[in-house]
Structure formats: C-alpha cells, structure tokens
C-alpha positions in Angstrom: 155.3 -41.9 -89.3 157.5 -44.7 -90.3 156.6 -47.5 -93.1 156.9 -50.7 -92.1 157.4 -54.1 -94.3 157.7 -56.9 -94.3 156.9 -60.7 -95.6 155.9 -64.5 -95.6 159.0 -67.1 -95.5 158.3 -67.6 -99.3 158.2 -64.1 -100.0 154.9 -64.5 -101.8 152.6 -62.8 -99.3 153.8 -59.0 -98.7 152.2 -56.4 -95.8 153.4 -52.8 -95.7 152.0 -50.4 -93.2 152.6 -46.2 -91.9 153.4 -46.7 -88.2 153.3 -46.1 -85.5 153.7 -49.4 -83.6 150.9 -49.3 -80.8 152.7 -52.2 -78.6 155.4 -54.7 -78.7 155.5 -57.9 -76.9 156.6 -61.4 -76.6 154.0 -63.9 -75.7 154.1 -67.3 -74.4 150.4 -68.5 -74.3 149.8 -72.0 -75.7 147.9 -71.3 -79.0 150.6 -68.7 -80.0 153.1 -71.0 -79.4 151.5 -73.9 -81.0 150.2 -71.6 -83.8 153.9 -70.9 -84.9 155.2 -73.8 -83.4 157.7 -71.9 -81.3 158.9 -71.4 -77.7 157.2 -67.8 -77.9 156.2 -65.4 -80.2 157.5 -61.8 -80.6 154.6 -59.4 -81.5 153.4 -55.8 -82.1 150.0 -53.9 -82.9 149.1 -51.8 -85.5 146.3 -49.7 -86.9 144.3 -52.1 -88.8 143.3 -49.6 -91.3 147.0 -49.0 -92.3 148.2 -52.6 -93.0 148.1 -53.3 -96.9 148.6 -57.2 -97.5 149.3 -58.8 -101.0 149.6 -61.8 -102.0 147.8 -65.5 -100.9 146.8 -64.7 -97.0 144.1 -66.9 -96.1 142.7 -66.5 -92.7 141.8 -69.6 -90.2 139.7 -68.9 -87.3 141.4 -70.2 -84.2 138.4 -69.8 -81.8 135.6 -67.4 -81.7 136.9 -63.8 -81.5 140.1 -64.6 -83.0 141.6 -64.6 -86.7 144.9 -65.6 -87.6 146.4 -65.5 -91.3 149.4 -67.2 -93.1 150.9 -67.6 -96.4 148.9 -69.9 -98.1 152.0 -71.0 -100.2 154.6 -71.7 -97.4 152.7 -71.9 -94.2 154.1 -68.7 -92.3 151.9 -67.6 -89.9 151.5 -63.4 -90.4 149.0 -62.0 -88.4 146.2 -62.2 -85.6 142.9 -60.4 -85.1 140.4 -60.2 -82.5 137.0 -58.8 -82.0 138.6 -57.7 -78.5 140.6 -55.0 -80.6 138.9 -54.4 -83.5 140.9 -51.0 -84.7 144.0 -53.3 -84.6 146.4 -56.1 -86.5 148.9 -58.1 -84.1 151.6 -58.8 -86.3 154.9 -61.4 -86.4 157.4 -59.1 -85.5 159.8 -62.1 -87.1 157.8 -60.9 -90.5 159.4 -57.5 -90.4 161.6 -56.6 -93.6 163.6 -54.3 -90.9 163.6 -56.4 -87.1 165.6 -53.8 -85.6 162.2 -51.8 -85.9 161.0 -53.8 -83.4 161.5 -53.3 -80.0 159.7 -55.9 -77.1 158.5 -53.7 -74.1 156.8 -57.0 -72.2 156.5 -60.6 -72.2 152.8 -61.7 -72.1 151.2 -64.6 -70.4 154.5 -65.3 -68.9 152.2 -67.9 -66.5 152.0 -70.0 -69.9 156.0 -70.2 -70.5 157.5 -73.2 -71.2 159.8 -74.2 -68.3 162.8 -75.1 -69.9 163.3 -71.7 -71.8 165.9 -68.8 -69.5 165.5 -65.4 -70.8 167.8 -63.1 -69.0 166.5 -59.7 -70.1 164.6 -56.9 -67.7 161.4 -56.6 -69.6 158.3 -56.3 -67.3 156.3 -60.3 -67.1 152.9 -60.1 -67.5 150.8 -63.5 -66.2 148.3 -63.1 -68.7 148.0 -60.8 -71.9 146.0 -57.9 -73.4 143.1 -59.0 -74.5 142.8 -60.7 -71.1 143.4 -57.3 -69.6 140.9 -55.6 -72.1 138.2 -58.2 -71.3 138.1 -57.7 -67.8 138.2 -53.9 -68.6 141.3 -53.3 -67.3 144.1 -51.4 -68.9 147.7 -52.9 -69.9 149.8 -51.8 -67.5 153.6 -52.2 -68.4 154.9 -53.2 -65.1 152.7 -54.9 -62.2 
C-alpha cells in the first residue's frame, strides 16, 4: 500500500493516509465548485478509517448528508463526507504532498460544467456523480 500526504495552503492542517485510492475524479457540480471557488474540483476516495488529520480541521455541514472540512487558519477546503459513503473520505487531490499520485479516471456531473471552460482530454463524462449513482442504487460505471 502506498502513504499518501498531504496539506492545507498554510501548512497548518496535515492528513496522511496507507492507500489505496478507491476513485479519482474531477467534478463540476455547483456546490463543489462554489465550495472551493473553482471551475472544478479534482478528487479521490479513500478509506476513511486510514486518513489521519492534524492540525485546526473544522468541519461545516453543507446540507444534510454531507460534511466538508478546511483549515480553520487559511480557509483551504480538505475534505468531503457523506452518509451516502460512510467507509469513505473524498479528498482535494490539489492537497496531495505528491499530485503526480493522482491520477483522474472521470469527470463527474459534467451536466453542471461551466460553459466557458475546454478540456481536451479522453476521460469518460459522467452527467451526474457517485453519490447520485449510489442513491439510486446503481453502480459507477466508468464509461456510459
């Protein structure tokens, strides 16, 4: 298994976890987007039982099955947790101490982009996103 690291913009807040990575995408929903005020947001899942965080996290509930956390020192958003996938952390792949880690396999409610942003890669586009598909009880699927 690989360790993974990684850290708030500050530097104050710290996470460190034993892989693997479970799922890697970029997502273009609204609330990701407005919740790291960014054009999308590049993602992955991870056993929640093998992140370790130190430092300030405090945790803000964006709506009712979902947790996000940030640096309370410098703002950077870190992490997201629903009750939809309760064995699992969705972390800021843009928080890794080592991105090249990282590699996107999807992008996720591609139906949410915004229109003036031209990505040019291959990656399968997905309308909606996981915990969509879990909801309905229906498993990701990487192509469609």
């Amino acid at each position: 298994m690989s360790e993974l690291k990684g850290r708030c913009y500050c530097g104050a807040v710290s996470w460190q976890a034993k892989g693997p990575i479970l799922w890697s995408a970029l997502c273009h929903c609204e609330d990701c987007r407005q919740a790291a005020s960014s054009d999308y947001v590049s993602w992955f899942g991870i056993e929640r039982s093998s992140v370790i965080w130190n430092g300030p996290r405090q945790m803000y509930q964006s709506s009712a099955k979902v947790l996000r956390s940030f640096c309370s020192d410098c703002g950077s958003p870190l992490s997201f947790e629903t009750e939809v996938f309760p064995e699992e952390t969705h972390i800021y792949a843009a928080t890794m101490e080592n991105p090249s880690a990282y590699q996107p396999e999807a992008h996720i409610f591609w139906s949410e982009r915004v229109p003036w942003l031209t990505l040019s890669d291959d990656l399968p586009k997905h309308p909606k996103g996981l915990q969509a598909a879990a909801e309905a009880g229906k498993p990701w699927l990487r192509s469609e």
